[in-house]
N, C-alpha and C positions, 0 to 999 in steps of 0.2 A: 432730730438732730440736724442743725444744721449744715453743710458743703464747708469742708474748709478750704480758703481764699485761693489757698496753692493749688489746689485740685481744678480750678476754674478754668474753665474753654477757652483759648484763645488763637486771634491768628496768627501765621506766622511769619508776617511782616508787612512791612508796611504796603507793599501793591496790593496784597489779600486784605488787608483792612478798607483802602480807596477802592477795589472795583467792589470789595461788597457795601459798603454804601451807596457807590455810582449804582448798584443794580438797585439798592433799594429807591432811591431818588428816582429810577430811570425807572420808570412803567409805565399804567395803564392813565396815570395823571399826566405825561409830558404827551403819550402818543395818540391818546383816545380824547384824555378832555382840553390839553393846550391849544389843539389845532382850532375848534369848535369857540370857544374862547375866544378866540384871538381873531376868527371871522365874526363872530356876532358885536364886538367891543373894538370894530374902529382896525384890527391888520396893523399895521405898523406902529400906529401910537400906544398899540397893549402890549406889545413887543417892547416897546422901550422904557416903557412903566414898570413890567414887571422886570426887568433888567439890572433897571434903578432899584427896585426892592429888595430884590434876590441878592444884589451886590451890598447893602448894608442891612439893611433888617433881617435877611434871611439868616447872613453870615454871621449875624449876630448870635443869633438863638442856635446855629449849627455847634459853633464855637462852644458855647454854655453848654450845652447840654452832653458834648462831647466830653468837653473838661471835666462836666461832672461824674462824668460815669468813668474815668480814668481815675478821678480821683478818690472814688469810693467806691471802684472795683463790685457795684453793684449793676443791678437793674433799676428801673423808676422806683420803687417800691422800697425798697432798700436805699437806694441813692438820697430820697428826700429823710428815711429814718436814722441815716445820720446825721443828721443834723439836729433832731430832737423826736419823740415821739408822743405828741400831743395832738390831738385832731387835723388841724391844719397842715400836718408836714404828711398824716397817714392819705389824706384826701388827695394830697398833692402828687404823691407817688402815686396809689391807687387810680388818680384818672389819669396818668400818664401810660398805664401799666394796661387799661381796661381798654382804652380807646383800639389800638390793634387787634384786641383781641376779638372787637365788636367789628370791627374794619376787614380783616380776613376772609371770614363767612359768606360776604357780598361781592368782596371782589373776587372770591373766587369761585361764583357764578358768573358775574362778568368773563374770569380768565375760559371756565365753560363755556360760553358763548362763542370766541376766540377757536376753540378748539374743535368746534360742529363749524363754524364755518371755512379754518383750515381742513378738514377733514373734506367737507364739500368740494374745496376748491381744487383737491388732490384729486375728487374724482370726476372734474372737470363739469361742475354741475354750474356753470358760472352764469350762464341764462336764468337759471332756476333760481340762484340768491338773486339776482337785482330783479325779479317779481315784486308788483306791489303788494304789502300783504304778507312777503314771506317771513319776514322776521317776526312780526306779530302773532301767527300763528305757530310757529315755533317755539315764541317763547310762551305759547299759551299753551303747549303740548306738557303737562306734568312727568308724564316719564320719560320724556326726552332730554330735559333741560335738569332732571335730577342725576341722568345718565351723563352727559357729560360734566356737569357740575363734578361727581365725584370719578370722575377719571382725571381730570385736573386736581382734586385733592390727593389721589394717590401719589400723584409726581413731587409735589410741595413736602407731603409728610415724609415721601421715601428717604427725598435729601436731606430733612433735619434729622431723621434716626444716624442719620452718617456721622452726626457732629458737625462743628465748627468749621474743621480746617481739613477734611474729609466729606463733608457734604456745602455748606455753604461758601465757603471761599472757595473751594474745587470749583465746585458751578458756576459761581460768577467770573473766575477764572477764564474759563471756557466761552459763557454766555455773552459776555459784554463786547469781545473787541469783535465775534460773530453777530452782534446787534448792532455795533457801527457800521461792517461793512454791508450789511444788509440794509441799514439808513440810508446810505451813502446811493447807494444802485439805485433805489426806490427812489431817492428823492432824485438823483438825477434821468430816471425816467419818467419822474411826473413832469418836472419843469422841461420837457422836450415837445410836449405833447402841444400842437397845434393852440393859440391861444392860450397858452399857460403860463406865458412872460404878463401878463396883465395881472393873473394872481401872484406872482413874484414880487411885483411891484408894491400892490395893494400888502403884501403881508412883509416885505422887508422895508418899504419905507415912509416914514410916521406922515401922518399928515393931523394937521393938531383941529381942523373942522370938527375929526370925527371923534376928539376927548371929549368925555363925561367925568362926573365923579363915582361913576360906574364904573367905569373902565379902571378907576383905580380899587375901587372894592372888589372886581369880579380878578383884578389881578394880583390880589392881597391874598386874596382866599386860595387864587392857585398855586401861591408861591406855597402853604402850606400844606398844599395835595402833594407839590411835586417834589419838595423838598425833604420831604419826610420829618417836618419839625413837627414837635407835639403829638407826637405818637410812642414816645418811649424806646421806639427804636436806634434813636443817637445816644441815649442812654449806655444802652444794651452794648451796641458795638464800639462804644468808648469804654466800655468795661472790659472790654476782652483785647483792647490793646496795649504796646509796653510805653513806657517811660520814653523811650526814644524816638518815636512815633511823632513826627511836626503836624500838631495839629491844626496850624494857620495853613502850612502849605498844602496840609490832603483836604482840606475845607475848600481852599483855590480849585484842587485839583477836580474837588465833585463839583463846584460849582460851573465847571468850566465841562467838564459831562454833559451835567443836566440839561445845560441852557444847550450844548450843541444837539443835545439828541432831540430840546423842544424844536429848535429851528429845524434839524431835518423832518422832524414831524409834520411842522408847518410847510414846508415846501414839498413834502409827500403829498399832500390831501387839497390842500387852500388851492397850487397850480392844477390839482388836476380838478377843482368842482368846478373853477373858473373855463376851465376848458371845454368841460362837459357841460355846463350850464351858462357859460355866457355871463360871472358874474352875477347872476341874479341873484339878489336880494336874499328872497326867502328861502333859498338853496343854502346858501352863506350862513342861513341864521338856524338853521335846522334843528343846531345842537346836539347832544348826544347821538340822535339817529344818524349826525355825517360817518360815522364811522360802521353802522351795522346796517344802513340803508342807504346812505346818498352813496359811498362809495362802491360799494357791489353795482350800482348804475354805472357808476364812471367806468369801472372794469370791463364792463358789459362791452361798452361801447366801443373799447378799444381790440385793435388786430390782437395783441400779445395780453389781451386781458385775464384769461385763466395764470398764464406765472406770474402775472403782477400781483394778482390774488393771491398764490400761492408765497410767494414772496413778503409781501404785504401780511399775512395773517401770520406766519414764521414768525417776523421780526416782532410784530404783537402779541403771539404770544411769550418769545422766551422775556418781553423786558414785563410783560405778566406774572411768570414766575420768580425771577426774581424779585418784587419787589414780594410778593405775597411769602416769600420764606423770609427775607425779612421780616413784615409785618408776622409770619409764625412764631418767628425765632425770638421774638421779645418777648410773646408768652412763654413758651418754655423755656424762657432765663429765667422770669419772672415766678413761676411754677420751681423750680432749681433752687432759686434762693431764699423763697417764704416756707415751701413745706418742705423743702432739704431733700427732696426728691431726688431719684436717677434723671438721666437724661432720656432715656426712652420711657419711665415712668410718666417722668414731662410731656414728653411729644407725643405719648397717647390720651392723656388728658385734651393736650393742645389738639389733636385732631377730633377728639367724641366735640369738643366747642365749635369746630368746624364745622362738623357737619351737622348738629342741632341746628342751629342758628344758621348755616346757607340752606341747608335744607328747607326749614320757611321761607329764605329768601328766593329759591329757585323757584316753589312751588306757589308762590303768591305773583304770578299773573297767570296762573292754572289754578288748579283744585281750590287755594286758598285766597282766590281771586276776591272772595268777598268780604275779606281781612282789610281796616281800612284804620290807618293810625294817624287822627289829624288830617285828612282825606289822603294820605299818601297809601303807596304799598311798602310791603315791610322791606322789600330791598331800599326803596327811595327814602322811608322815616329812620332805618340806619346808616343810608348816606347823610341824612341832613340830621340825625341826633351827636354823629361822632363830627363829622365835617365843621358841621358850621354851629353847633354848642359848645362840645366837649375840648374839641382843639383847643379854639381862643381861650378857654378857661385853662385847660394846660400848659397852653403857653403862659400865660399870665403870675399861677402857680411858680412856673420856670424863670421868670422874671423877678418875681419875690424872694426864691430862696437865694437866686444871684447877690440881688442890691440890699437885700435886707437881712439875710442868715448868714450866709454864707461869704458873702462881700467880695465885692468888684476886685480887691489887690488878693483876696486869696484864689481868683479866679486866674488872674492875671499869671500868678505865679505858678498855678499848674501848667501854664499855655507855654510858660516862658522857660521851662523843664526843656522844649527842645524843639522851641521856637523863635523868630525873630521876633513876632507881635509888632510886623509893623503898621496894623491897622487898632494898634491900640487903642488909639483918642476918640476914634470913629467908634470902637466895639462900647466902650463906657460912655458914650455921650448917647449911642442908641439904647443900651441895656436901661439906660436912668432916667432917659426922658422921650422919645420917641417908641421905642416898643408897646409898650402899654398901653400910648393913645391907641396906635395902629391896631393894637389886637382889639381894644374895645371897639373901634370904627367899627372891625370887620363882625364880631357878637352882634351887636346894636343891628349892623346894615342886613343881617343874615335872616333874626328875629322878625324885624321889619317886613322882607321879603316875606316871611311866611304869612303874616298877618295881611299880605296886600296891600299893604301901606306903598311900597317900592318895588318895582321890579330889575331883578339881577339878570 
């Protein structure tokens, strides 16, 4: 039997509805991979690209996917089955619905990772991380890396057993304006640091030498890591808010989050590699490892490096956790409303999926090291199956029910419930003609890259 509608979780107003999307938006995508991003694509000119994006395409699809889920008090799942229930609308919810749940598992071995080197850092072992070598070997350790993996899942599932507005808006409550002001200190001790005005420069101001048409694919695809489009989770938390709830202004209000917590990111990490390395190149372009390997150097080197450390892995990991209870939290909505389940019925489902599926992921650069999917490992062929296939198709999906089921003036009219929509013209000229290509560019360019046709 299914939840009746009235019985359904919600927050309990509007700031608990904005910071728990701000924490979903704000993680492991603006601190771990914007920075990385934005040194390897050019520093200021992928800064203003993705600026450009986030400000209309992003808003776009924020917007949609919010309304939809206000207006049919569902999850993905539910949300597209009102609208008919014929293959196409079950597909449509279903990879909306599927995607977090495959998304979860990995990042939170990532958020493990976070948590062994906060842990490190606590106990002043700060020479020890910036070894060459060390993080590789660590993540090659199988029970270590399964051991913090699921000490990070305990803390995620604790707070969904809490509920809605007792365990996740509580938290982000909490979490988020303690993630700003730990930004804030961090970013203002990076850019002090001897030679770090040079990476300030290079990351806040565009210089158009260094655009590609990469820099516009590599900043498409971030917009939808960091934004949390296409993953069912705007869905989700557009379900569990009221009528009175102005969904253009807390769209502004995440967008205006997001983008400050990527810039402090980016002045966190970019002034200090430039400090520590002089700018070089291949420092700069490191990617992923800037944050588990070039920065534990940078810390090294510095007088006050161990609380930079400790500071520094804090703030990574609380915007860690929130987004990853987010990304929980849309399965066990999703779980709540197809098999009419409790809520802790849900979130113990929701966490045995956690740990099946991070569990290979933890355990595949160890024991299952010779697991190889399309030559990736299974953390990296579940980053790049949900990431750069399943999104763009979910978004696209979300596209279709807009313009074509659902239609642009009934979209309009839930927004306008207890909004001004003054970015109306903009939001219908992207949802009709602009979104679509963009999501195909980024499928297509994604694809591409795998095949080595392109490099991203």
């Amino acid at each position: 039997m299914k939840k009746n509608e009235n019985s359904r979780s919600s927050f309990s107003g509007k700031l608990g509805y904005v910071l728990a999307v701000a924490g979903s938006a704000v993680g492991l995508g603006n601190i771990w991979r914007f920075p990385y991003l934005a040194a390897k694509y050019g520093g200021g000119i992928f800064l203003l690209t993705y600026l450009i994006l986030m400000l209309t395409f992003g808003y776009a699809l924020i917007v949609s996917e919010t309304a939809l889920g206000r207006m049919t008090k569902r999850s993905p799942v539910g949300a597209f089955r009102s609208f008919g229930k014929s293959a196409p609308f079950r597909f449509g919810g279903w990879i909306n619905a599927v995607i977090p749940m495959l998304i979860v598992p990995y990042y939170s071995v990532i958020g493990g990772w976070v948590v062994k080197y906060l842990f490190e850092y606590l106990r002043q072992n700060t020479a020890a991380l910036a070894k060459d070598g060390y993080f590789d070997s660590f993540i090659a350790n199988s029970s270590e890396t399964e051991l913090w993996f699921l000490l990070f899942c305990l803390m995620v599932i604790a707070v969904l057993f809490a509920g809605v507005k007792q365990g996740v808006e509580r938290v982000s409550k909490i979490m988020m304006p303690l993630l700003v002001l730990l930004a804030v200190f961090v970013a203002a001790y990076s850019v002090t640091r001897p030679g770090a005005l040079e990476g300030v420069a290079y990351f806040l101001i565009p210089n158009f030498k260094n655009f590609s048409w990469m820099t516009v694919v590599a900043a498409m695809g971030q917009m939808f890591y960091s934004l949390s489009i296409a993953m069912g989770i705007l869905y989700t938390y557009g379900s569990y808010i009221k009528k009175d709830v102005d969904i253009e202004k807390s769209t502004q209000q995440v967008e205006i989050f997001d983008t400050a917590i990527a810039m402090l990111a980016g002045l966190m990490i970019i002034p200090a590699v430039f400090a520590f390395s002089g700018g070089d190149a291949a420092t700069l372009k490191a990617g992923p490892s800037l944050m588990f390997i070039t920065i534990p150097k940078v810390f090294a080197s510095m007088d006050f490096g161990t609380g930079a450390g400790i500071l520094f892995f804090l703030l990574v990991l609380l915007a860690a956790l929130t987004s990853a209870i987010s990304l929980a939290e849309s399965g066990v909505s999703t779980f709540e409303d197809q098999l009419g389940w409790s809520r802790a019925k849900s979130t113990l489902l929701m966490g045995a999926v956690i740990l099946l599926f991070g569990s290979a992921s933890a355990l595949g650069f160890g024991v299952l090291d010779f697991v190889r999917i399309l030559g990736m490992s299974v953390l990296d062929f579940f980053d790049f199956l949900t990431n750069s296939l399943m999104m763009p198709v979910a978004a696209l999906s979300t596209c279709f029910l807009v313009t074509r089921v659902a239609g642009l003036d009934r979209i309009i009219r839930e927004v306008e419930q207890s909004s001004a929509f003054r970015r109306k013209k903009m939001y219908c000229f992207f949802m009709k003609y602009l979104a679509p290509i963009c999501i195909v560019v980024i499928l297509l360019s994604s694809i591409a890259s795998v095949l080595g046709w392109i490099t991203l």
